[in-house]
C-alpha positions as CSV (number, residue, x, y, z in Angstrom):
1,X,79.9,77.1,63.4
2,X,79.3,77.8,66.8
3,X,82.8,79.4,68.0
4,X,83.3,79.6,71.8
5,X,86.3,81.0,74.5
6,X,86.1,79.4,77.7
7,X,87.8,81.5,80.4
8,X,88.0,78.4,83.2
9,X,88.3,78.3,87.0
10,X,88.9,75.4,89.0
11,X,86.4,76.7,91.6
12,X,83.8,78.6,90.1
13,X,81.1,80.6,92.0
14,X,78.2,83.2,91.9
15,X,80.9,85.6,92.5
16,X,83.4,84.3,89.5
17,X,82.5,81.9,87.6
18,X,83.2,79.8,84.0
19,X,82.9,82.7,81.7
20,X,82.0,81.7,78.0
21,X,82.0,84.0,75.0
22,X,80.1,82.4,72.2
23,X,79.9,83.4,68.4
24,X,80.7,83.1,64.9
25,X,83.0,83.7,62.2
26,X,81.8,85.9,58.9
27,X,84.2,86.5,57.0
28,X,87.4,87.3,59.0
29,X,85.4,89.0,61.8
30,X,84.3,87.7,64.9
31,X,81.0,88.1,66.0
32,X,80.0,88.3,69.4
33,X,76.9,86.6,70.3
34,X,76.6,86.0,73.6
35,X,78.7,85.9,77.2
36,X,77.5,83.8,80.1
37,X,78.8,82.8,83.7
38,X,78.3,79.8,84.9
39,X,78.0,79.1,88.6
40,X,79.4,76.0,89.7
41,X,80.8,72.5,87.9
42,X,77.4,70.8,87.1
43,X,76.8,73.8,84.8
44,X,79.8,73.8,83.4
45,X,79.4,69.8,83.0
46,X,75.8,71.2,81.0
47,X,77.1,73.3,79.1
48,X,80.3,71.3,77.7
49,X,77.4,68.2,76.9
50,X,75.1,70.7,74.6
51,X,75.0,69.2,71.3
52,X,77.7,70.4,68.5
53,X,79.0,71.4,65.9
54,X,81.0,73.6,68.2
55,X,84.6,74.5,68.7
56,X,85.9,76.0,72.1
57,X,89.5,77.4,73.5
58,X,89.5,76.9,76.8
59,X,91.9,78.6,79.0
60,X,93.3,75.8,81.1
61,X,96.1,73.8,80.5
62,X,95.8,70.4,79.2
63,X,98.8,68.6,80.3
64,X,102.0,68.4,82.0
65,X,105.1,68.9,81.1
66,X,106.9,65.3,80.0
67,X,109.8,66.2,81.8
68,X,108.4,66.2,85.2
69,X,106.2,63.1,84.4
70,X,108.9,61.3,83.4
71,X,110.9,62.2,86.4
72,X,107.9,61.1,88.5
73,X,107.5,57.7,86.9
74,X,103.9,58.7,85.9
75,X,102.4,57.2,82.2
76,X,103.6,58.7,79.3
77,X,100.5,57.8,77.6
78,X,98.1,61.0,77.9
79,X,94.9,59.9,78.7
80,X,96.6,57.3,81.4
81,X,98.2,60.6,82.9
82,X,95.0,62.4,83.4
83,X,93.8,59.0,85.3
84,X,96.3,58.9,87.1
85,X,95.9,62.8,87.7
86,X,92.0,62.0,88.6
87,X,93.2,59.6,91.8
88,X,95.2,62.5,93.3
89,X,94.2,65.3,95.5
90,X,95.1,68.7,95.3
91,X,96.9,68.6,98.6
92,X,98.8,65.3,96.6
93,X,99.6,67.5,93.8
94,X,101.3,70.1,95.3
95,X,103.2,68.2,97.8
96,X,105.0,66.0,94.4
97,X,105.4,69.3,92.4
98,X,107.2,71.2,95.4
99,X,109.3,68.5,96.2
100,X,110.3,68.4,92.3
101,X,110.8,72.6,92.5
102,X,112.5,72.5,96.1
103,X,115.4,69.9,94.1
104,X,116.1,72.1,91.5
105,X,118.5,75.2,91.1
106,X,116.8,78.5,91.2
107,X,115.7,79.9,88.2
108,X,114.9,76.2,86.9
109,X,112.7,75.3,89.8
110,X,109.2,74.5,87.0
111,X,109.5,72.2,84.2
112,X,107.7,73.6,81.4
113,X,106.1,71.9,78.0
114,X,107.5,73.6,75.1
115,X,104.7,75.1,73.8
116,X,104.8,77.6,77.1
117,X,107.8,78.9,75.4
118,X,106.0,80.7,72.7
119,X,102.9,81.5,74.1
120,X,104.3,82.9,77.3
121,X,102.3,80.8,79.5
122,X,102.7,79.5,83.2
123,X,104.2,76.2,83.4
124,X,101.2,73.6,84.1
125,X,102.9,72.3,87.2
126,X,102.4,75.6,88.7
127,X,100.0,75.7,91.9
128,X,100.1,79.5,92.9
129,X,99.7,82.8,90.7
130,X,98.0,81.0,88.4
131,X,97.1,77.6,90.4
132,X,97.3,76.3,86.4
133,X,97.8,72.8,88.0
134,X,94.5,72.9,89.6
135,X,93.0,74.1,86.4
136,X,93.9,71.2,84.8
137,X,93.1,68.8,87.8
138,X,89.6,69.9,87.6
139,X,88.8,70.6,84.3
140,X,90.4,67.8,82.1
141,X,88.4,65.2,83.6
142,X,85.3,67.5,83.0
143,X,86.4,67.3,79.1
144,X,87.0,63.9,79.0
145,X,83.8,62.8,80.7
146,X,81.6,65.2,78.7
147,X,82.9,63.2,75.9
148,X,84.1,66.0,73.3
149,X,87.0,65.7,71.2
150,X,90.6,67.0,72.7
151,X,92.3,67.7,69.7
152,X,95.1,65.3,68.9
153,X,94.8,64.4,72.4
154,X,91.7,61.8,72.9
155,X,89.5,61.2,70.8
156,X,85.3,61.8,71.0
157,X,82.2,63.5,69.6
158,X,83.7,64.8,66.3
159,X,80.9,67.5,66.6
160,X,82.5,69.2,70.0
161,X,85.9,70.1,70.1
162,X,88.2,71.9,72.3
163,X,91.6,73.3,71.7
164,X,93.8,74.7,74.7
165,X,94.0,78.4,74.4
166,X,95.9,81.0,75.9
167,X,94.2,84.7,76.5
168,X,97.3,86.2,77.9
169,X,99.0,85.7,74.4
170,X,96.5,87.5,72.4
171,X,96.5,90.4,75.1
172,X,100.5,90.8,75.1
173,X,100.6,90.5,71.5
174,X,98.9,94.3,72.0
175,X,100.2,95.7,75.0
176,X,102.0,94.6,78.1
177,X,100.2,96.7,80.5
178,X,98.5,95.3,83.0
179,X,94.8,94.5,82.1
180,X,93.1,92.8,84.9
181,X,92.9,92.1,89.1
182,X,90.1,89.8,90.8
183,X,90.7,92.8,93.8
184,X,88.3,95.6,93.3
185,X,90.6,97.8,95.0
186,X,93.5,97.6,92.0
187,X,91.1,97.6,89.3
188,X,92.7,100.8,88.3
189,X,92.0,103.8,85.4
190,X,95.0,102.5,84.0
191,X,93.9,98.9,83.8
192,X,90.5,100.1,82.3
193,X,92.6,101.6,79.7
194,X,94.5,99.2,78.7
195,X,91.4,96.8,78.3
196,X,90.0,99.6,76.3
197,X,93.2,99.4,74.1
198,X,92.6,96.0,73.8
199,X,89.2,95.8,72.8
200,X,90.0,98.4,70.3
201,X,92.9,96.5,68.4
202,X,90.6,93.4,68.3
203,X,88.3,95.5,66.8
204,X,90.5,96.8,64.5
205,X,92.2,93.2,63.9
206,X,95.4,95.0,65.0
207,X,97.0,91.8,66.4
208,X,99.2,88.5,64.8
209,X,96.0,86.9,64.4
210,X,94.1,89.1,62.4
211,X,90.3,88.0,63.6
212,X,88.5,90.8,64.3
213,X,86.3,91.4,67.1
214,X,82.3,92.7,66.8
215,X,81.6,93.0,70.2
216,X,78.2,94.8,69.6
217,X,76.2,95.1,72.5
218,X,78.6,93.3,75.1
219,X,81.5,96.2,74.0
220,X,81.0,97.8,77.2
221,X,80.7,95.2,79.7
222,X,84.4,93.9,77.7
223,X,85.9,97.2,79.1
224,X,84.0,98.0,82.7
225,X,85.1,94.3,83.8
226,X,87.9,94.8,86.1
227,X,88.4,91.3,86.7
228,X,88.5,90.7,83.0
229,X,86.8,87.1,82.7
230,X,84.7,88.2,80.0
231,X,87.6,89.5,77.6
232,X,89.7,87.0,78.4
233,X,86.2,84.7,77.1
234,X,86.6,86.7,74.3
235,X,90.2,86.7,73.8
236,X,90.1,82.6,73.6
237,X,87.1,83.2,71.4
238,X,89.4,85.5,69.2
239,X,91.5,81.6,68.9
240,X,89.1,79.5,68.4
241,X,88.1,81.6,65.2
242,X,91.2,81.6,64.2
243,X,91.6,77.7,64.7
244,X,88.5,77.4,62.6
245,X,89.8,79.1,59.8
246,X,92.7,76.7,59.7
247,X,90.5,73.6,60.5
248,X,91.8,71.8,57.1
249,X,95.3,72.3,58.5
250,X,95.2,70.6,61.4
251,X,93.6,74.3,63.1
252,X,97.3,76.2,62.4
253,X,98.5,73.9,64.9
254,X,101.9,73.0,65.1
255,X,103.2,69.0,65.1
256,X,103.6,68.8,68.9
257,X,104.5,66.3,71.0
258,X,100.9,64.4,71.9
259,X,101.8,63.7,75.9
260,X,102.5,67.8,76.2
261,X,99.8,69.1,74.4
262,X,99.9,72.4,72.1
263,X,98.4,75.9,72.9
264,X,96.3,77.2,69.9
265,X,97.9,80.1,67.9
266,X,101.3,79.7,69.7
């Protein structure tokens, strides 16, 4: 089974782009195969239409939270939602979540989903460090019109199926130093370190998941990243294995509530 982390952005480029770590799973060990970047959407559209059996955690959320839709009057149903998502702008988006934040008390200003609660995520309304919402503006539609399977979400190829996964979680679950910055300038020793730390307890399988990691040949380029795209591939390739051990139990997902969605391992 082809296993595959998807670390997303909502606009890719030559410079940072859709990194994917593909592999396998023998035995409990992760083996890394390969790690691409892809430049732009129509590659990313390309890529997610390559024939299966595959499973992928992709690092974007995949919903909102049903408080704030409901507050909104938007459909409860999730596939309506992301249609009615697809007829907005960004510039729309933001306006309706900041008017939501600007009414609330602070330190409640984001509604979250409940599975942000034990994964430590970003709430999906969020449009700033992260723009999360703007993830999931651009890439949802990308999943449902490539047609794969969104796990208890919508329905499609049986053969392709993505999960929403969570690198950050993996990474905290082994240190809470800071691991990664886009800005060469802060791409520190320190950081280095602590990606080297990382790397290592995958390795090791020193984590609440227990995959371990062969890197092999792409060990190196996991620690020298600064920006860490390709270890946060990696880290939501560390899930996906770990969904697919679980893939007779529903992949060790939780029951969840099907407008919210459900982030894999939390």
């Amino acid at each position: 089974m082809k296993l595959h982390g998807i670390d997303y952005t909502s606009a890719p480029s030559r410079r940072k782009g859709v990194t994917i770590a593909s592999g396998e799973l023998q035995g409990d060990v992760y083996v890394l195969s390969s790690l691409v970047s892809l430049p732009d959407h129509a590659a990313f559209d390309a890529w997610l239409r390559q024939p299966g059996p595959w499973l992928g955690a992709f690092d974007f959320p995949f919903s909102l939270p049903r408080e704030l839709v409901e507050h909104l009057g938007w459909p409860t149903d999730w596939e309506a939602l992301m249609r009615h998502l697809g007829t907005l702008s960004r510039a729309d988006l933001r306006t309706t979540f900041k008017a939501f934040c600007d009414a609330r008390p602070v330190g409640g200003k984001f509604a979250h989903r409940a599975t942000d609660y034990p994964a430590g995520s970003s709430p999906s309304m969020k449009w700033v460090n992260p723009p999360v919402a703007y993830m999931l503006h651009a890439g949802v539609p990308q999943l449902l019109a490539s047609g794969v399977t969104i796990y208890h979400l919508h329905p499609g190829d049986p053969d392709r199926v993505a999960l929403e996964g969570y690198p950050g979680m993996v990474a905290r679950d082994i240190t809470r130093d800071s691991y990664k910055n886009d800005q060469p300038s802060k791409q520190t020793p320190a950081r280095r370190d602590a990606r080297e730390r990382i790397v290592a307890a995958l390795e090791a399988g020193q984590h609440r998941w227990a995959v371990k990691l062969d890197a092999g040949r792409f060990r190196s380029a996991l620690i020298d990243d600064g920006s860490a795209d390709l270890l946060d591939a990696v880290l939501c390739g560390i899930l996906a294995a770990w969904a697919w051990q679980r893939r007779e139990a529903r992949y060790g997902l939780p029951p969840f509530d099907a407008l919210e969605g459900w982030i894999v391992g939390a």
